[in-house]
N, CA, C and O atoms as a GROMACS GRO file, in nm:
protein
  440
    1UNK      N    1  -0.183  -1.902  -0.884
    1UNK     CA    2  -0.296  -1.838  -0.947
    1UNK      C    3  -0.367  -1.749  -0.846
    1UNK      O    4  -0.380  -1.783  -0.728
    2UNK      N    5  -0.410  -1.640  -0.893
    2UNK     CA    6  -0.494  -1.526  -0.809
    2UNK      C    7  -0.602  -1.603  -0.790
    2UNK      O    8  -0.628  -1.722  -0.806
    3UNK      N    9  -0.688  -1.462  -0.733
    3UNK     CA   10  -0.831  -1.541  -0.696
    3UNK      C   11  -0.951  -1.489  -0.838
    3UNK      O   12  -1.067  -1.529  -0.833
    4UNK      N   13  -0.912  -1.414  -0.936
    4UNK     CA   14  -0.960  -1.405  -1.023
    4UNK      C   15  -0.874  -1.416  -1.150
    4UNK      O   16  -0.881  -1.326  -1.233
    5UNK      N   17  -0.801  -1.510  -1.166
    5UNK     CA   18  -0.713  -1.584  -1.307
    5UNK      C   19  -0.822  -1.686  -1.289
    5UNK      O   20  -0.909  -1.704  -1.203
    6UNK      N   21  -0.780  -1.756  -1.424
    6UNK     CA   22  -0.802  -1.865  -1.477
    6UNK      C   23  -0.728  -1.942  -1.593
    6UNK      O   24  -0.702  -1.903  -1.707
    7UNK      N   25  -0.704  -2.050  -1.539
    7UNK     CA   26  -0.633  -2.150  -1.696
    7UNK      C   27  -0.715  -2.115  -1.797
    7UNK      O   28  -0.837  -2.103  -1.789
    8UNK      N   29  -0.616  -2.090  -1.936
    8UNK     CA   30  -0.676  -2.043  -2.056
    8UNK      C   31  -0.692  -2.186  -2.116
    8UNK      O   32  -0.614  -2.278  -2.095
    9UNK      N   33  -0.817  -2.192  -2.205
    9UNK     CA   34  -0.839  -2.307  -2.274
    9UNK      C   35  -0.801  -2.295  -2.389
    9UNK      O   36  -0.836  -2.195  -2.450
   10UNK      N   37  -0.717  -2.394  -2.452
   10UNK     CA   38  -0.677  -2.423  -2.555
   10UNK      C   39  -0.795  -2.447  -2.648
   10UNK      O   40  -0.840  -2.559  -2.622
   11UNK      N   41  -0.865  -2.388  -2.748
   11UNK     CA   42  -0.965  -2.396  -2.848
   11UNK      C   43  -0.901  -2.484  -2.958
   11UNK      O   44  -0.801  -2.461  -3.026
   12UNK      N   45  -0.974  -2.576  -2.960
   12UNK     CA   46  -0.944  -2.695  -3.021
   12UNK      C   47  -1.046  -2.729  -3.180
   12UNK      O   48  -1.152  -2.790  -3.191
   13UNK      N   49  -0.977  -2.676  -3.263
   13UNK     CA   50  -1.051  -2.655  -3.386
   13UNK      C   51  -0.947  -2.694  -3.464
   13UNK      O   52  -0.833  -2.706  -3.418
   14UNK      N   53  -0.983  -2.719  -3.605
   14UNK     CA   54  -0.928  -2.700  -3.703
   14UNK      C   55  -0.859  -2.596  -3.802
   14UNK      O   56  -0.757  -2.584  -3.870
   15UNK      N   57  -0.986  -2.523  -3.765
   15UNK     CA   58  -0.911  -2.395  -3.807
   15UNK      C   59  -0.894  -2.244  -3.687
   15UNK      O   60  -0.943  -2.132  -3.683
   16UNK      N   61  -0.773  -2.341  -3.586
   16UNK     CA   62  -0.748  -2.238  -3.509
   16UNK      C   63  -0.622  -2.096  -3.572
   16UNK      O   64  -0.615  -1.976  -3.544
   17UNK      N   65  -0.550  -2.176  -3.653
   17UNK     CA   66  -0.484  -2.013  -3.751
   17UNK      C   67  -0.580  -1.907  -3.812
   17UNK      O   68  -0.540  -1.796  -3.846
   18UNK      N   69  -0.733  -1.956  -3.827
   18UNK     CA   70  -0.797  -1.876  -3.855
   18UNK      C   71  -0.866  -1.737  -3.757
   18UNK      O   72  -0.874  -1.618  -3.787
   19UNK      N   73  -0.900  -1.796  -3.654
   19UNK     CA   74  -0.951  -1.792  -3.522
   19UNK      C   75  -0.912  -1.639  -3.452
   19UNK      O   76  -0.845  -1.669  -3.352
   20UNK      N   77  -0.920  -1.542  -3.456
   20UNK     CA   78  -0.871  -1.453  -3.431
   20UNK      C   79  -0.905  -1.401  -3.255
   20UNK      O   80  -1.004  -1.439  -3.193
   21UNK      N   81  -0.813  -1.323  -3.207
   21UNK     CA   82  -0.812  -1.327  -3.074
   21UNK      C   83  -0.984  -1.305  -3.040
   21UNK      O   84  -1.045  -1.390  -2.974
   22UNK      N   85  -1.041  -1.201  -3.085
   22UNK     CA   86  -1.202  -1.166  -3.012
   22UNK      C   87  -1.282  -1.263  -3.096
   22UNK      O   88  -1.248  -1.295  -3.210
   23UNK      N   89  -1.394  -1.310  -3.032
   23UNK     CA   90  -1.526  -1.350  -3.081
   23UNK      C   91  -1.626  -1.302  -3.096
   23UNK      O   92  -1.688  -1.278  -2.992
   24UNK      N   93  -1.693  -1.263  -3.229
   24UNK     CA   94  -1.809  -1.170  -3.191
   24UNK      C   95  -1.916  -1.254  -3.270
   24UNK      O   96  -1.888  -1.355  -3.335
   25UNK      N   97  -2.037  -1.203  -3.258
   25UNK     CA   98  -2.132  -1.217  -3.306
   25UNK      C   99  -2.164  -1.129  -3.372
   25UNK      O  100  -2.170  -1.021  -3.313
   26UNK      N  101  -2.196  -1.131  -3.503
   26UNK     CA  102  -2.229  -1.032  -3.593
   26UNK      C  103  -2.343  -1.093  -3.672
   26UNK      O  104  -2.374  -1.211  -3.684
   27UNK      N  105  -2.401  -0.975  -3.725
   27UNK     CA  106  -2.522  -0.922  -3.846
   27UNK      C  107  -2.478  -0.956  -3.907
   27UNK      O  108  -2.355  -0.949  -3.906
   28UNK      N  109  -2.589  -1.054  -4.066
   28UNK     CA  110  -2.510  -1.009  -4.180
   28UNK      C  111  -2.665  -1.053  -4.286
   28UNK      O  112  -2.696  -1.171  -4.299
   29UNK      N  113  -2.730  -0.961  -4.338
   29UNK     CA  114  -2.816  -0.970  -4.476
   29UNK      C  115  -2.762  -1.022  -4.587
   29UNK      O  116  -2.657  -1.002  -4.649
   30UNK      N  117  -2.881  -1.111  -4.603
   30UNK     CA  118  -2.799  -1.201  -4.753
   30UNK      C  119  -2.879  -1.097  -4.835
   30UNK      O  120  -2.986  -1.056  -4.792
   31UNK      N  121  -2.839  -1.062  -4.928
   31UNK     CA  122  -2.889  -1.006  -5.059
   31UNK      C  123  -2.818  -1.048  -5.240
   31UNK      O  124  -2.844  -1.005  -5.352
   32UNK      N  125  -2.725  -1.148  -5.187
   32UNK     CA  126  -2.661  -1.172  -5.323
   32UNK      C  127  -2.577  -1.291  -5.316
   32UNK      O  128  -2.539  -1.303  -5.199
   33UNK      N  129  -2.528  -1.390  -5.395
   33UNK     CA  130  -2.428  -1.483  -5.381
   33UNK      C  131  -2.279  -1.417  -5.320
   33UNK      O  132  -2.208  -1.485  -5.244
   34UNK      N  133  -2.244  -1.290  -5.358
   34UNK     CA  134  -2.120  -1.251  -5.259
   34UNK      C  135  -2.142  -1.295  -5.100
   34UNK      O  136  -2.069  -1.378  -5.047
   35UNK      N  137  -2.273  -1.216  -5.014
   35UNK     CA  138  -2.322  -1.196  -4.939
   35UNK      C  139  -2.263  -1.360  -4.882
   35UNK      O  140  -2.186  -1.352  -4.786
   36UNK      N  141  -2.294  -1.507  -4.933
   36UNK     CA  142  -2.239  -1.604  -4.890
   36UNK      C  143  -2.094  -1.670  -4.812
   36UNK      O  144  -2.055  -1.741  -4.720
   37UNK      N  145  -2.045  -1.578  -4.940
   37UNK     CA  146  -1.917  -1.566  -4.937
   37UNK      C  147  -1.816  -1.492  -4.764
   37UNK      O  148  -1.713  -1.520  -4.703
   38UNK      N  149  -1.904  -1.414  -4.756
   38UNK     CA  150  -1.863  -1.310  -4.638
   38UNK      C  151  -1.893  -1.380  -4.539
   38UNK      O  152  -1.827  -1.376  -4.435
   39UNK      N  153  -2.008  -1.463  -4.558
   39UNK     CA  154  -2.124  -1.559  -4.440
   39UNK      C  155  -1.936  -1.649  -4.368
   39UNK      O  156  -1.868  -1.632  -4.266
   40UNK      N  157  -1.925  -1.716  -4.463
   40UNK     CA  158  -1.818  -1.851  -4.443
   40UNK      C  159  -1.745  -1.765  -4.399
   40UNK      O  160  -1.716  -1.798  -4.284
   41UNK      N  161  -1.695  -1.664  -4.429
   41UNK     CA  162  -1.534  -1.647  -4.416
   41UNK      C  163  -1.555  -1.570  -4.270
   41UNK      O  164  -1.450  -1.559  -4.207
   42UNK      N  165  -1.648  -1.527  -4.220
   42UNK     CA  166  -1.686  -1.454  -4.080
   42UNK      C  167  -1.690  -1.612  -3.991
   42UNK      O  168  -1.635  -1.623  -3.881
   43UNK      N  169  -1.755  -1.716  -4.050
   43UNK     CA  170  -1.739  -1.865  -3.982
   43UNK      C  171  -1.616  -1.918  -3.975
   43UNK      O  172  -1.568  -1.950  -3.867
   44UNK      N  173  -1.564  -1.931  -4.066
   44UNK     CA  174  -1.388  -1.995  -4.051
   44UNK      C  175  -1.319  -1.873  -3.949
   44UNK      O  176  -1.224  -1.921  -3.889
   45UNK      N  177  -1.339  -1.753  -3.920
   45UNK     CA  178  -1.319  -1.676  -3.833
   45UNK      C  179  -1.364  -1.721  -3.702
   45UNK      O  180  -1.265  -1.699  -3.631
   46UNK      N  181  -1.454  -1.771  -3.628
   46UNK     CA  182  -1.465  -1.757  -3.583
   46UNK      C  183  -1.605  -1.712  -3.468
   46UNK      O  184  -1.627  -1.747  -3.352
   47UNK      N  185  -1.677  -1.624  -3.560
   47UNK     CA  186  -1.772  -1.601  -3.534
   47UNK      C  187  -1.895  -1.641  -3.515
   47UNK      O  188  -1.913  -1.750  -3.568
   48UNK      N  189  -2.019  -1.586  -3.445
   48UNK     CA  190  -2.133  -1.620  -3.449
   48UNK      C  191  -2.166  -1.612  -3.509
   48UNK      O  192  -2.072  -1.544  -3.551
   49UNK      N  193  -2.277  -1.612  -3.642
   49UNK     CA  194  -2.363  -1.548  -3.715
   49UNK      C  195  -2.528  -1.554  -3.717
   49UNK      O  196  -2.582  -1.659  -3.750
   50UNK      N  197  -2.609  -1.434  -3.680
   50UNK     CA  198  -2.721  -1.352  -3.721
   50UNK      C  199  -2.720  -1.352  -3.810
   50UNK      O  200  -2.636  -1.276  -3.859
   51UNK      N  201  -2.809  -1.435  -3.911
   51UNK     CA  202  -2.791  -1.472  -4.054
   51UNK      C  203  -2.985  -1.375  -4.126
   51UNK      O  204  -3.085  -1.446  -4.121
   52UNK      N  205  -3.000  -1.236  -4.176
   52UNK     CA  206  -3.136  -1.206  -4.218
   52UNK      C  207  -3.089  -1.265  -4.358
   52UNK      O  208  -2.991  -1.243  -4.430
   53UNK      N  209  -3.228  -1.373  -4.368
   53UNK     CA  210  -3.262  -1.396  -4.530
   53UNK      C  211  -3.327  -1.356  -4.583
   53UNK      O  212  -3.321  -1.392  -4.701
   54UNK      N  213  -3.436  -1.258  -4.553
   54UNK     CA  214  -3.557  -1.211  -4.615
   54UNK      C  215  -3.529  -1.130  -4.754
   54UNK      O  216  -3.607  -1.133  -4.850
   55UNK      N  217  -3.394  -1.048  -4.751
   55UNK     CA  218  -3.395  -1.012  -4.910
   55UNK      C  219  -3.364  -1.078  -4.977
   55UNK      O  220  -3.408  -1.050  -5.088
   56UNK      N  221  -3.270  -1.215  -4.976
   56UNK     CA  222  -3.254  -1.309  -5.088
   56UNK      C  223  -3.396  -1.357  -5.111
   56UNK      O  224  -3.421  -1.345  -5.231
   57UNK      N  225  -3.494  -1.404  -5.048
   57UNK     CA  226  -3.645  -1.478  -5.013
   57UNK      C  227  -3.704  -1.380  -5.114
   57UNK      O  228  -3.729  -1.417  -5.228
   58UNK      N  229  -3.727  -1.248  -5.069
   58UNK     CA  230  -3.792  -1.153  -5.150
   58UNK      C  231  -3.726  -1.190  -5.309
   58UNK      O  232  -3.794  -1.245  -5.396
   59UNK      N  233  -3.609  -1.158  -5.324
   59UNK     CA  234  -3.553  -1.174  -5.481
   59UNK      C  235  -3.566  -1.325  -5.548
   59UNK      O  236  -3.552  -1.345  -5.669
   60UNK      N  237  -3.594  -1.430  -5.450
   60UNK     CA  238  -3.638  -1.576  -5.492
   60UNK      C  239  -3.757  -1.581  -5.541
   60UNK      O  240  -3.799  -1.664  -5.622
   61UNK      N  241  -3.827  -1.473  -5.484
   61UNK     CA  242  -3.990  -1.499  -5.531
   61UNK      C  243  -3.988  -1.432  -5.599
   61UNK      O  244  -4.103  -1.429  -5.643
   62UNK      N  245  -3.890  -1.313  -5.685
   62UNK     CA  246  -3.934  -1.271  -5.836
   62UNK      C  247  -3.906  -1.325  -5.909
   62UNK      O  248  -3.954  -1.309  -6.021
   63UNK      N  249  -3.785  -1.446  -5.874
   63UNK     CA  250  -3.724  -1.481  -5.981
   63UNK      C  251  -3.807  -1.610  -6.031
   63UNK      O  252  -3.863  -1.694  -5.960
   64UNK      N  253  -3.799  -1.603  -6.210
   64UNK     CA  254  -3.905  -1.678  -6.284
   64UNK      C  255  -3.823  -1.800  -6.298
   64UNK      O  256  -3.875  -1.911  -6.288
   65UNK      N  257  -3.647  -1.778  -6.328
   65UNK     CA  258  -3.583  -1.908  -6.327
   65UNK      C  259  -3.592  -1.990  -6.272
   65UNK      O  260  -3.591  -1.930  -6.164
   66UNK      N  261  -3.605  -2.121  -6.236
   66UNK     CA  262  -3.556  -2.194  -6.126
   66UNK      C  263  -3.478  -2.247  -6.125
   66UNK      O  264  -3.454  -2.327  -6.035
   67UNK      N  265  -3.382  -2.221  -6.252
   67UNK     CA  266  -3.209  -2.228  -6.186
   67UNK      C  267  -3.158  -2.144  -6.063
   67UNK      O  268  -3.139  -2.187  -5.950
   68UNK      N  269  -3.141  -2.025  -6.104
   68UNK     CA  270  -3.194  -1.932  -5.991
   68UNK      C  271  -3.207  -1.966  -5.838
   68UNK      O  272  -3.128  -1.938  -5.748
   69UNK      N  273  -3.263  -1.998  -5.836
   69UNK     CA  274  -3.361  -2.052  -5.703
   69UNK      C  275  -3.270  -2.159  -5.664
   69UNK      O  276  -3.222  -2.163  -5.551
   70UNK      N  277  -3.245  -2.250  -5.758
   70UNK     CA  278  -3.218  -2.394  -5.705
   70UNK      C  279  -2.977  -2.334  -5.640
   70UNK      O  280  -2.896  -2.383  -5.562
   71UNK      N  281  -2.976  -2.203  -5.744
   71UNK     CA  282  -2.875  -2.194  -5.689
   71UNK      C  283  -2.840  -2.140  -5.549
   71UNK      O  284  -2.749  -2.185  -5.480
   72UNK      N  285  -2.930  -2.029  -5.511
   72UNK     CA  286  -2.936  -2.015  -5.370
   72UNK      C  287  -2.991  -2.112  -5.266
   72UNK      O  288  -2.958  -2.105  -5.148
   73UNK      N  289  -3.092  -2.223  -5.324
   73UNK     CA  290  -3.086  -2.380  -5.222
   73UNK      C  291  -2.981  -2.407  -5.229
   73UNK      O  292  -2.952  -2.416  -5.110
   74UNK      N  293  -2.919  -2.422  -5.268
   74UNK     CA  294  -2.752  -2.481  -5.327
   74UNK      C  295  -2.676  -2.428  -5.224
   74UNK      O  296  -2.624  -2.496  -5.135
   75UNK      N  297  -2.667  -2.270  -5.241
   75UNK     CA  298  -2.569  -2.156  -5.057
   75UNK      C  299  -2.561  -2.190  -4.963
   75UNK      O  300  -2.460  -2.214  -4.897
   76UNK      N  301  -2.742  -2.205  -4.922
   76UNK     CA  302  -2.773  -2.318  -4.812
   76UNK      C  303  -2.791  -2.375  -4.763
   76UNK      O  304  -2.840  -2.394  -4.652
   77UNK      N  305  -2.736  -2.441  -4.875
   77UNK     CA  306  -2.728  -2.621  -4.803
   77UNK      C  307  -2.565  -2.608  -4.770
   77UNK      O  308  -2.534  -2.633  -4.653
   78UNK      N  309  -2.471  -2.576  -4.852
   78UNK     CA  310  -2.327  -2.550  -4.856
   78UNK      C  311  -2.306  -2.470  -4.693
   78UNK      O  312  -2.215  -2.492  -4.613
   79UNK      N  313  -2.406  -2.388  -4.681
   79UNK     CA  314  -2.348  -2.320  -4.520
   79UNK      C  315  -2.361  -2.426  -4.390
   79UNK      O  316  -2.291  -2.461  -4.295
   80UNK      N  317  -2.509  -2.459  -4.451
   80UNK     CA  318  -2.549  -2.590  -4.312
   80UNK      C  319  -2.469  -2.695  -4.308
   80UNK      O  320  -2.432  -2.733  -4.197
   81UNK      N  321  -2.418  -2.776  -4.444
   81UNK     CA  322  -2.294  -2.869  -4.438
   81UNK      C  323  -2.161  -2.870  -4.361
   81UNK      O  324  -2.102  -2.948  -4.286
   82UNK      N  325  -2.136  -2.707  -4.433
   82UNK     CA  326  -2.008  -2.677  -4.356
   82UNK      C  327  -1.992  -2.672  -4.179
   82UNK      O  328  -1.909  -2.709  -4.096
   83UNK      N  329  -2.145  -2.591  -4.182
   83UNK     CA  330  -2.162  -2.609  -3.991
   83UNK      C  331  -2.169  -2.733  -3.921
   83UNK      O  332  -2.136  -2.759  -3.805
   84UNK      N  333  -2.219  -2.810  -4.014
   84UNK     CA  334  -2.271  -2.966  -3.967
   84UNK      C  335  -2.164  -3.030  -3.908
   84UNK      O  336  -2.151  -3.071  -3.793
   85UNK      N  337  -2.046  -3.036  -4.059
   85UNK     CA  338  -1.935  -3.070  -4.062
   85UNK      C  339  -1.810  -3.049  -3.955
   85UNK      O  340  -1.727  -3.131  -3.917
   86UNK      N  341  -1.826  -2.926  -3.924
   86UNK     CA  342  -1.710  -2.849  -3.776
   86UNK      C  343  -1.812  -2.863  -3.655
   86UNK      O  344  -1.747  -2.826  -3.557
   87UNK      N  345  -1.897  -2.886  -3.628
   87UNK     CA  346  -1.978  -2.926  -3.568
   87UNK      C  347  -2.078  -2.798  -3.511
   87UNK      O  348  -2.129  -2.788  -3.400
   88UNK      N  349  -2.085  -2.740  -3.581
   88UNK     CA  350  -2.179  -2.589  -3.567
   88UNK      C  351  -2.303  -2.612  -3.559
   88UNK      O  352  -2.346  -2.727  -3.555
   89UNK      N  353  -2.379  -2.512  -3.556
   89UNK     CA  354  -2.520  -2.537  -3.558
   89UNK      C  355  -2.597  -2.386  -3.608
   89UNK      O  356  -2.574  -2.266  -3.596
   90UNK      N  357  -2.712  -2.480  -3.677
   90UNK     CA  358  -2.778  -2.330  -3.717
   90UNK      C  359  -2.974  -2.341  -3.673
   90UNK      O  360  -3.033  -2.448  -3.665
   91UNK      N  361  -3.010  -2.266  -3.662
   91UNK     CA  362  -3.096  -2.247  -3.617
   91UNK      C  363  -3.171  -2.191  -3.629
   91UNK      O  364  -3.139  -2.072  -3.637
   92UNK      N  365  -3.327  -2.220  -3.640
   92UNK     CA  366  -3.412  -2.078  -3.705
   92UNK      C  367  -3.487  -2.000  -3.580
   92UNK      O  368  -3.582  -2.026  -3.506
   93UNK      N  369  -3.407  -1.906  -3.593
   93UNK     CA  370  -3.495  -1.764  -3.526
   93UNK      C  371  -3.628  -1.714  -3.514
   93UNK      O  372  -3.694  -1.677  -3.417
   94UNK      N  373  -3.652  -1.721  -3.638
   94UNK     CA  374  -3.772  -1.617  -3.660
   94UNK      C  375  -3.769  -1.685  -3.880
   94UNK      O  376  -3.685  -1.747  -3.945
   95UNK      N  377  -3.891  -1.631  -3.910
   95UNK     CA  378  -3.948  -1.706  -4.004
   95UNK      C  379  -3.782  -1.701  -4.142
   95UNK      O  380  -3.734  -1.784  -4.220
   96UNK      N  381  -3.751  -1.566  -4.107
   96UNK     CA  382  -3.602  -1.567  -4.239
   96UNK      C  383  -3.467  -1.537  -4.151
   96UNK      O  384  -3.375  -1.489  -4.218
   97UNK      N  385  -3.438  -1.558  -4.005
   97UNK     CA  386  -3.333  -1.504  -3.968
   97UNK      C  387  -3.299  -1.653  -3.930
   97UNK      O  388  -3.367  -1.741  -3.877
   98UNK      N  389  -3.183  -1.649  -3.972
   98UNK     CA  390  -3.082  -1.764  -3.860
   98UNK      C  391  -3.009  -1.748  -3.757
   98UNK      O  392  -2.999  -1.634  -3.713
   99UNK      N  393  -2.944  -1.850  -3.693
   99UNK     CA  394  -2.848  -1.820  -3.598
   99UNK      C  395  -2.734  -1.928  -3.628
   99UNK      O  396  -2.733  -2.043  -3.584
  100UNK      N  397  -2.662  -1.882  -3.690
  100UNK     CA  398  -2.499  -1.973  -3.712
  100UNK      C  399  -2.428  -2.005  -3.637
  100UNK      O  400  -2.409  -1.894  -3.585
  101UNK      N  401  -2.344  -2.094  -3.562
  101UNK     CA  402  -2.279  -2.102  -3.458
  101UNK      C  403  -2.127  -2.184  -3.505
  101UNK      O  404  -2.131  -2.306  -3.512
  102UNK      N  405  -2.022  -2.126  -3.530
  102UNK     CA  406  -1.910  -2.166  -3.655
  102UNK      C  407  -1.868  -2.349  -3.593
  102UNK      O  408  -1.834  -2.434  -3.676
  103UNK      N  409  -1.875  -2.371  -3.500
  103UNK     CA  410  -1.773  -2.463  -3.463
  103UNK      C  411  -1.831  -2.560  -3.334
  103UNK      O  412  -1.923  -2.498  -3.280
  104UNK      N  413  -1.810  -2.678  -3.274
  104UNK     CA  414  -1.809  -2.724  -3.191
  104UNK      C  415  -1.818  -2.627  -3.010
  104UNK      O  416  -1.885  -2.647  -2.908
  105UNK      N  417  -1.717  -2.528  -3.047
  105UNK     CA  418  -1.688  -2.481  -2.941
  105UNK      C  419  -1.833  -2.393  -2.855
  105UNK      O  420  -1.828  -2.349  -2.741
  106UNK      N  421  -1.954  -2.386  -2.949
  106UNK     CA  422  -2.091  -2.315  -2.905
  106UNK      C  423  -2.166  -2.434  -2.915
  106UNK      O  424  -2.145  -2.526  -2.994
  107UNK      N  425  -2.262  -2.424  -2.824
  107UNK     CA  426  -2.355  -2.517  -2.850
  107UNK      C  427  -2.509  -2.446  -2.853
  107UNK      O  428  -2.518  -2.382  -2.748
  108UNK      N  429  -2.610  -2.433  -2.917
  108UNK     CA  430  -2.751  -2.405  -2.922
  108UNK      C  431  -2.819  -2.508  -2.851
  108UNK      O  432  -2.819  -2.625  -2.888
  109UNK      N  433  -2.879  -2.464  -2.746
  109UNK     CA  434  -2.980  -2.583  -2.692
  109UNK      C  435  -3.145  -2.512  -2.690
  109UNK      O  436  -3.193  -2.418  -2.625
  110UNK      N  437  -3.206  -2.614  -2.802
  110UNK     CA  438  -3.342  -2.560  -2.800
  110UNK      C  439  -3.437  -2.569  -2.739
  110UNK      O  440  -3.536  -2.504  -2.770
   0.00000   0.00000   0.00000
């Protein structure tokens, strides 16, 4: 070994076929139940996630349903489970932004 190599670590996940060579951290505005959808599948990737909620929040407080409502509690609780579950973590930022962290392999220390 040189003097600047290093042994590569084997990332030890579940869903390492998912896992793609770079890691990034990315943006992503919820504005709709798709918007969820993109959330997970950027997590089973791999990624960090910068989670803004403030336009779903804004469209929660027009909405008169509270089916509605109770279905976007429903998103996220389903995102925090899933993080819980792979051992991720999420975290509040700021009053509507999160911070997602997909997997065991990050840790948030507050």
């Amino acid at each position: 070994m040189g003097m600047f190599s290093r042994k590569k670590n084997k990332i030890n996940t579940p869903f390492t076929s998912r896992i793609t060579n770079s890691i990034y951290i990315k943006q992503i505005a919820i504005h709709s139940n798709n918007d969820f959808t993109v959330l997970k599948h950027n997590l089973l990737d791999g990624h960090i996630m910068v989670v803004d909620l403030s336009p779903i929040v804004r469209i929660a407080k027009g909405i008169q349903d509270s089916g509605d409502k109770q279905i976007l509690h429903n998103q996220l609780q389903l995102i925090k489970k899933y993080c819980l579950q792979h051992g991720g973590n999420v975290s509040k930022l700021k009053e509507s932004i999160l911070l997602i962290t997909p997997n065991e392999n990050f840790k948030l220390k507050h």
